[in-house]
Biopython code that builds the backbone (N, CA, C, O; Angstrom):
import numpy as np
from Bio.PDB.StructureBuilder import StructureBuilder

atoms = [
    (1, "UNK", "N", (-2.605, 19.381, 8.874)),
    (1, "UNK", "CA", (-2.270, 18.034, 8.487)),
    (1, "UNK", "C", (-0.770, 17.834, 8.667)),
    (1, "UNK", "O", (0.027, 18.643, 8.193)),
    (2, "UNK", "N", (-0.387, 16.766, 9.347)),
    (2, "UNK", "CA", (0.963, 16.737, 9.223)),
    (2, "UNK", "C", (1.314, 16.241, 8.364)),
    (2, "UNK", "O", (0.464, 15.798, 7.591)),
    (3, "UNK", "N", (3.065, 16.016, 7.985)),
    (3, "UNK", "CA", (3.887, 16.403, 6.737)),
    (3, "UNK", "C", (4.529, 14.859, 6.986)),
    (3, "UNK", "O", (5.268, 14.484, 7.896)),
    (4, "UNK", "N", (3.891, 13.985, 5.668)),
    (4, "UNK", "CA", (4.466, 12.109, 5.839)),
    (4, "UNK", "C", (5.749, 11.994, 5.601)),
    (4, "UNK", "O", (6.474, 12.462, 4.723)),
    (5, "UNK", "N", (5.938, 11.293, 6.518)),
    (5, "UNK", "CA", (7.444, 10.878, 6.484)),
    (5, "UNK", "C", (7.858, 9.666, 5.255)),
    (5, "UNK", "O", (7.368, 8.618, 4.837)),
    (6, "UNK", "N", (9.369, 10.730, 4.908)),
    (6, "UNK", "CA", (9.759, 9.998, 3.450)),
    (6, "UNK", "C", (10.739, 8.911, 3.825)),
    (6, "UNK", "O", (11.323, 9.112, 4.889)),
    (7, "UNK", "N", (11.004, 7.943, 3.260)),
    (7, "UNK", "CA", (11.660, 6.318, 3.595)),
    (7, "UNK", "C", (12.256, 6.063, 2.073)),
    (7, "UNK", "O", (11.964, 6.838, 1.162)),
    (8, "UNK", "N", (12.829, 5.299, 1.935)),
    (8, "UNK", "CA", (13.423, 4.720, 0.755)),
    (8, "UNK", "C", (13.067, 3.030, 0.568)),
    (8, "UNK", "O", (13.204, 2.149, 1.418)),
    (9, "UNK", "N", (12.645, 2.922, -0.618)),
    (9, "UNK", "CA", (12.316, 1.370, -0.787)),
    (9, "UNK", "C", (12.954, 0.729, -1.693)),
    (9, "UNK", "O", (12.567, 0.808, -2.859)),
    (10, "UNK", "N", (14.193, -0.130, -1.309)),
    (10, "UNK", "CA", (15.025, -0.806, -2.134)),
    (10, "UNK", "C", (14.461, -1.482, -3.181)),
    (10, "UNK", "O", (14.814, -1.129, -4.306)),
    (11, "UNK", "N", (13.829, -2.190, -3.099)),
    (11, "UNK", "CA", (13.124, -3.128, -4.584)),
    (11, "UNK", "C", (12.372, -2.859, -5.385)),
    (11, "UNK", "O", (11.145, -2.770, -5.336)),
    (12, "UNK", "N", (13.150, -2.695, -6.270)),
    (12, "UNK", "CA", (12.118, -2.112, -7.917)),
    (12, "UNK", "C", (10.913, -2.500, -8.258)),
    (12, "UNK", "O", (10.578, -3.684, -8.207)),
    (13, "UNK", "N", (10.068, -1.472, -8.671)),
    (13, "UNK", "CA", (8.746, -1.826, -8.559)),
    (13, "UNK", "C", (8.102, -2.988, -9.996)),
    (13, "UNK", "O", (6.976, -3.430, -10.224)),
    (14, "UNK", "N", (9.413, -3.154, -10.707)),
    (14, "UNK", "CA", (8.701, -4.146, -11.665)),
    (14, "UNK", "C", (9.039, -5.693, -10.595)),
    (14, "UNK", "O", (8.456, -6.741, -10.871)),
    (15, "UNK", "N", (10.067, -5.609, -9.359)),
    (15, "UNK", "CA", (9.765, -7.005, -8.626)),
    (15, "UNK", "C", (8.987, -6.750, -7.448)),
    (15, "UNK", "O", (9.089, -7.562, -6.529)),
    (16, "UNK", "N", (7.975, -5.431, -7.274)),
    (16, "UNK", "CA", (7.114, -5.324, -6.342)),
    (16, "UNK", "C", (5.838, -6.468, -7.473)),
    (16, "UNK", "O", (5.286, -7.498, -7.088)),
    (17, "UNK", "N", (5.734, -5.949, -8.566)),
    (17, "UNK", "CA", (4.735, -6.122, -8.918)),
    (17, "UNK", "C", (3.997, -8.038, -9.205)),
    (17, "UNK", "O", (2.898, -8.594, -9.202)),
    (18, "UNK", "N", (5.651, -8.450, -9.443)),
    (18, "UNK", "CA", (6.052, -9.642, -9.715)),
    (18, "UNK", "C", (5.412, -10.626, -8.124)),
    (18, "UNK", "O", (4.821, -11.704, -8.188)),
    (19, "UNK", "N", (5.726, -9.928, -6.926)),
    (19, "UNK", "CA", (5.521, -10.168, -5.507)),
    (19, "UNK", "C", (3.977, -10.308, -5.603)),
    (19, "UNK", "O", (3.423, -11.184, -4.939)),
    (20, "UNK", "N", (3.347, -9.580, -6.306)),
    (20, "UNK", "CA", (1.805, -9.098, -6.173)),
    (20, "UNK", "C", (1.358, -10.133, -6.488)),
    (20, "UNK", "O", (0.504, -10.616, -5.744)),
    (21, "UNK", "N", (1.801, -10.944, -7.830)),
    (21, "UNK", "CA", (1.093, -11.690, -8.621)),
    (21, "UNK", "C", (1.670, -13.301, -7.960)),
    (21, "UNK", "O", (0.968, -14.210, -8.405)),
    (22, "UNK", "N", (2.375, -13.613, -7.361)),
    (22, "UNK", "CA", (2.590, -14.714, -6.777)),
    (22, "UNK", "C", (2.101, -15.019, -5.622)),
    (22, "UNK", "O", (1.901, -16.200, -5.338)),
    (23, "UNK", "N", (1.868, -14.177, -4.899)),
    (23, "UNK", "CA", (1.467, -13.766, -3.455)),
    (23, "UNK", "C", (-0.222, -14.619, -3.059)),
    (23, "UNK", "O", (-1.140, -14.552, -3.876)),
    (24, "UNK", "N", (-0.327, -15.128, -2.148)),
    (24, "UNK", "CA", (-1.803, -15.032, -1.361)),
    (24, "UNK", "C", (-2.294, -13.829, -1.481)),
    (24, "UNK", "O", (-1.428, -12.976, -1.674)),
    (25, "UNK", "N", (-3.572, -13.378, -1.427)),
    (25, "UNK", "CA", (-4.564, -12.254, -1.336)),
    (25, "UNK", "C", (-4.183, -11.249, -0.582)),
    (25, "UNK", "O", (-3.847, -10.131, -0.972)),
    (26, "UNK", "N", (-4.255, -11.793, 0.923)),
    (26, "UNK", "CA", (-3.754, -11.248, 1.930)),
    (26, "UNK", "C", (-1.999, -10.330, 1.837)),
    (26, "UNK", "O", (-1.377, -9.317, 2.154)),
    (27, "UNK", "N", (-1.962, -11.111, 1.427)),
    (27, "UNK", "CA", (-0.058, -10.342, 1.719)),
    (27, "UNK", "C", (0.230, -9.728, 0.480)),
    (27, "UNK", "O", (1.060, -8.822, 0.558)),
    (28, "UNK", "N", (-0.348, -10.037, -0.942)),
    (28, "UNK", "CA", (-0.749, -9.127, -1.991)),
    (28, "UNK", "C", (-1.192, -7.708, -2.032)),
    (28, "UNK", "O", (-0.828, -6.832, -2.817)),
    (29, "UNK", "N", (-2.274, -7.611, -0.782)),
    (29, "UNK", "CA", (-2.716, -6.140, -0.334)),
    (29, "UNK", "C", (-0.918, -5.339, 0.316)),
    (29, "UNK", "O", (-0.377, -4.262, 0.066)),
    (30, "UNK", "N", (-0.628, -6.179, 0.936)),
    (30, "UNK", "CA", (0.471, -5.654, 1.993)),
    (30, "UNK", "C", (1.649, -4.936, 0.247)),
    (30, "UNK", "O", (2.145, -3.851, -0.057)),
    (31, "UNK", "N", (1.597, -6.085, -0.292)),
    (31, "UNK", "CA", (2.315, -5.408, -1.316)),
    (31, "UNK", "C", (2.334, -4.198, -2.117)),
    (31, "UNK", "O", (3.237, -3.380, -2.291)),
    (32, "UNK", "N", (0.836, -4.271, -2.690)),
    (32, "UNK", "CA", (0.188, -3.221, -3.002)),
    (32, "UNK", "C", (0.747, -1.979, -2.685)),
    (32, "UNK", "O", (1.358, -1.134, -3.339)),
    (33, "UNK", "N", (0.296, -2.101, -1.224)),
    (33, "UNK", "CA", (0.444, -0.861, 0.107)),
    (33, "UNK", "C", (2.046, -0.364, -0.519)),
    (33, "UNK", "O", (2.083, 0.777, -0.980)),
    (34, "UNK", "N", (3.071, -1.007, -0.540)),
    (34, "UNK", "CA", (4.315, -1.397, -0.921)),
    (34, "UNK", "C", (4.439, -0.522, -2.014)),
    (34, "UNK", "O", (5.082, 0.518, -1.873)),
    (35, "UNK", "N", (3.921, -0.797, -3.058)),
    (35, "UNK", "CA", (4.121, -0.244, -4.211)),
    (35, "UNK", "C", (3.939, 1.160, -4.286)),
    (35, "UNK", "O", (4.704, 1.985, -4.784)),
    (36, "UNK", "N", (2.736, 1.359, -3.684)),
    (36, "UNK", "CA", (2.183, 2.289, -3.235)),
    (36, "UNK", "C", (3.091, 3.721, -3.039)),
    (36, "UNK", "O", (3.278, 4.778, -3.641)),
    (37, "UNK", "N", (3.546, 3.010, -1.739)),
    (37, "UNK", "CA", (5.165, 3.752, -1.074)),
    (37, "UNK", "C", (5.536, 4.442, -1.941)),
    (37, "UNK", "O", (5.295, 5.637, -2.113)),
    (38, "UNK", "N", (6.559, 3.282, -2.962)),
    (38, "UNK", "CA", (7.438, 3.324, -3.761)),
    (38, "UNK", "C", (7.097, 4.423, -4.580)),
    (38, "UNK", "O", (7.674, 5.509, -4.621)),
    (39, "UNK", "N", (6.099, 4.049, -5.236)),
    (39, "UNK", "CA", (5.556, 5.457, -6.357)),
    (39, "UNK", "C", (5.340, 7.118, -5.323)),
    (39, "UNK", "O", (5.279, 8.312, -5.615)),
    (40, "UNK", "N", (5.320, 6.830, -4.868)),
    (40, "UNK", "CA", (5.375, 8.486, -4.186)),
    (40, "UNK", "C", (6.781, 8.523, -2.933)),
    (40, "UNK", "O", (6.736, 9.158, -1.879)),
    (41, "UNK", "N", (7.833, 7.760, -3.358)),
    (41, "UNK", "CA", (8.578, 7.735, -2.584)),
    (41, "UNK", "C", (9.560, 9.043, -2.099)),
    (41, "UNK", "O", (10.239, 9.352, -1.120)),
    (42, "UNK", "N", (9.239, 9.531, -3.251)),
    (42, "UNK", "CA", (9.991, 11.253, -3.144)),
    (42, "UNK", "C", (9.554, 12.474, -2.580)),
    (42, "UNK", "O", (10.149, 13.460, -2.143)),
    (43, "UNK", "N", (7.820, 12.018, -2.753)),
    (43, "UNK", "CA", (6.915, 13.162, -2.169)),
    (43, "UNK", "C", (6.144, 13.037, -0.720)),
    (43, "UNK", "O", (5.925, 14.038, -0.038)),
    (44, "UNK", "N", (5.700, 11.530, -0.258)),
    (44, "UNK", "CA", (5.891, 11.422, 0.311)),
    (44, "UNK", "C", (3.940, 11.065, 0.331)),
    (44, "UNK", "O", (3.313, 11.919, -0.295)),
    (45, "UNK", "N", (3.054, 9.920, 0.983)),
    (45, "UNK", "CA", (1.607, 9.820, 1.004)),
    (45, "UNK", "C", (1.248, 9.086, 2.075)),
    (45, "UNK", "O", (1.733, 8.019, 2.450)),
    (46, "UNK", "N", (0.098, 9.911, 2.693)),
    (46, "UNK", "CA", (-0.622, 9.293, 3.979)),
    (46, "UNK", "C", (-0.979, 7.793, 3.706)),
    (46, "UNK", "O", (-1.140, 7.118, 2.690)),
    (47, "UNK", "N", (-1.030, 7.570, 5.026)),
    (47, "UNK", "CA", (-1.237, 5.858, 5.320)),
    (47, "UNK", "C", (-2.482, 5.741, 5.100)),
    (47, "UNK", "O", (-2.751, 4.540, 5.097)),
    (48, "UNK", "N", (-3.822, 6.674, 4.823)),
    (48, "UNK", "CA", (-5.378, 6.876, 5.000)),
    (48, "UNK", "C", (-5.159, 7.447, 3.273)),
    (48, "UNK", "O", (-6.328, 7.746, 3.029)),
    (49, "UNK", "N", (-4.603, 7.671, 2.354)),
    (49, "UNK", "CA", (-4.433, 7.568, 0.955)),
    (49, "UNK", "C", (-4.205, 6.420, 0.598)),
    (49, "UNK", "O", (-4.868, 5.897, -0.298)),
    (50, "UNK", "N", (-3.012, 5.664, 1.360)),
    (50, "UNK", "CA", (-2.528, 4.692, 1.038)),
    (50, "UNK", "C", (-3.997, 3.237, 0.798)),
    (50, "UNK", "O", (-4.371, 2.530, -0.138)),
    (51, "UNK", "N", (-4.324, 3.395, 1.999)),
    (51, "UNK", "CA", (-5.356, 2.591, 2.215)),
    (51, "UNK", "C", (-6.848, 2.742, 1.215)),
    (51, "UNK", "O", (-7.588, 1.778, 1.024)),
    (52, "UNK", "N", (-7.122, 4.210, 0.609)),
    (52, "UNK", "CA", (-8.012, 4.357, 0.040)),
    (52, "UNK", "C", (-7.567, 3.744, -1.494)),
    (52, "UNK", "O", (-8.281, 3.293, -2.390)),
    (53, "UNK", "N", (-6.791, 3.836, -1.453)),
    (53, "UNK", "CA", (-6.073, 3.447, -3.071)),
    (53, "UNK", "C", (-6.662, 1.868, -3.177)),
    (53, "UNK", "O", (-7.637, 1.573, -3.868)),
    (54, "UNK", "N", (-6.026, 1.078, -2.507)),
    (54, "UNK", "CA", (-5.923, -0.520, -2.105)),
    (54, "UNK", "C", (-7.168, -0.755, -2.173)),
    (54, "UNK", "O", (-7.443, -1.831, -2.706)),
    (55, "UNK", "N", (-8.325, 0.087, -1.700)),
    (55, "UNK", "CA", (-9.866, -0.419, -0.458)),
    (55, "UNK", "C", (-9.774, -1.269, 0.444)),
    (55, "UNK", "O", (-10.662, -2.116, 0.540)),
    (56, "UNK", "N", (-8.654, -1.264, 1.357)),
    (56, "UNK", "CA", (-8.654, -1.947, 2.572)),
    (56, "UNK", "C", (-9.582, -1.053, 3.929)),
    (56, "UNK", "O", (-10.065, 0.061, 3.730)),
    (57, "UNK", "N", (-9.674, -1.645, 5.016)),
    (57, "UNK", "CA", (-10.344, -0.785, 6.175)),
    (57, "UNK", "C", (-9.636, -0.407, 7.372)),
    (57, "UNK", "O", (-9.696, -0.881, 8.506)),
    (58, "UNK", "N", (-8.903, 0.611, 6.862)),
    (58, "UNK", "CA", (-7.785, 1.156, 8.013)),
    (58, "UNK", "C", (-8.076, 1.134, 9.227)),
    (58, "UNK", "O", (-7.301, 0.760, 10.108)),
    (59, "UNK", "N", (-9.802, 1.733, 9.491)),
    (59, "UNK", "CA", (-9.831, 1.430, 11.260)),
    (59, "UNK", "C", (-9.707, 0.624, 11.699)),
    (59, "UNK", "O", (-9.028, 0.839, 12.703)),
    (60, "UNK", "N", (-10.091, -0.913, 11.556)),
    (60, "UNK", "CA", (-10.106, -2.186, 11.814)),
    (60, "UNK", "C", (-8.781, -2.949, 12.153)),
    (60, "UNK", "O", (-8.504, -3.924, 12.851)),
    (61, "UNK", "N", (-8.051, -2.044, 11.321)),
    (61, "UNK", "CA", (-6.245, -2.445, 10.998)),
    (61, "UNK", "C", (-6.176, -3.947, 9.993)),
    (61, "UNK", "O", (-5.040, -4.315, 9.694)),
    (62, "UNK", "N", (-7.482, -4.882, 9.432)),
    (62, "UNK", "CA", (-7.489, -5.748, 8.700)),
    (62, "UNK", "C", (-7.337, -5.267, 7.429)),
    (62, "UNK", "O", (-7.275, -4.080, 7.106)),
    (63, "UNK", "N", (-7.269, -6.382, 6.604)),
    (63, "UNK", "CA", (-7.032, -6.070, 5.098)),
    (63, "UNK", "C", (-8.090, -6.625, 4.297)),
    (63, "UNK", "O", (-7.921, -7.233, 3.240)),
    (64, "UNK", "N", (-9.520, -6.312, 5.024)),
    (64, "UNK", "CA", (-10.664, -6.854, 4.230)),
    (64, "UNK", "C", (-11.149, -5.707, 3.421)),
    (64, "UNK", "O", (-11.104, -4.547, 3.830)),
    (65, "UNK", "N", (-11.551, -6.014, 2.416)),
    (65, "UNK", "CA", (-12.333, -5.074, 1.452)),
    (65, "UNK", "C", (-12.991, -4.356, 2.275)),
    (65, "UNK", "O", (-13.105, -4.927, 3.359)),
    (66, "UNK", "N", (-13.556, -3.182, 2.225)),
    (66, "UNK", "CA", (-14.239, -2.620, 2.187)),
    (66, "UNK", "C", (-15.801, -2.638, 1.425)),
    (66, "UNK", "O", (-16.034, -2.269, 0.274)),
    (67, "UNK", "N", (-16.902, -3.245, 2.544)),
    (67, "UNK", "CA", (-17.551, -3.554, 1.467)),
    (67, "UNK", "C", (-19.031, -2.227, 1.701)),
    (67, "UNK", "O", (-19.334, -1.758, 2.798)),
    (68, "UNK", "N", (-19.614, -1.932, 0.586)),
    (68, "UNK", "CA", (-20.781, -0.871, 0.662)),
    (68, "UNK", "C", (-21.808, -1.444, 0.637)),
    (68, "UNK", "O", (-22.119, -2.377, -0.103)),
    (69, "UNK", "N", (-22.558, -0.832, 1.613)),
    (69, "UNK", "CA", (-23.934, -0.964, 1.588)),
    (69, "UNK", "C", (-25.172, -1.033, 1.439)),
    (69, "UNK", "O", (-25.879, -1.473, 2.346)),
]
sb = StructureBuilder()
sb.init_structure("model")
sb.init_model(0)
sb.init_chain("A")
sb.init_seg("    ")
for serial, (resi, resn, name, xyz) in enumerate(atoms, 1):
    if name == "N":
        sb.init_residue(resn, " ", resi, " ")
    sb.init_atom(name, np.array(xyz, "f"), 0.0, 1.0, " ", f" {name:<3s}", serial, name[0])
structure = sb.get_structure()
């Protein structure tokens, strides 16, 4: 498995969260994803974690639910 690359995310996650709740649906997920980052910003988490967290559908590259069958 390769080793995720670590980034730094300027905006504090109490105005990520603030972003979440004002936001359309759509760009709410994107935030999410965002927050996401942020909380493991030191250690560092796959984009296929990232996505399982959210329930978005990474293959697709959309940000529709994931829905079961």
């Amino acid at each position: 498995m390769s080793v995720p690359k670590l980034f730094t995310i300027k905006e504090s996650e109490n105005k990520i969260k603030k972003l979440i709740k004002s936001s359309t649906p759509i760009i709410s997920k994107r935030f999410q994803a965002l927050l996401i980052f942020k909380r493991h910003e030191k250690t560092g988490i796959s984009k296929r974690e990232v996505v399982d967290e959210i329930g978005v559908n990474y293959l697709r590259n959309t940000l529709k639910k994931i829905e079961h069958i």
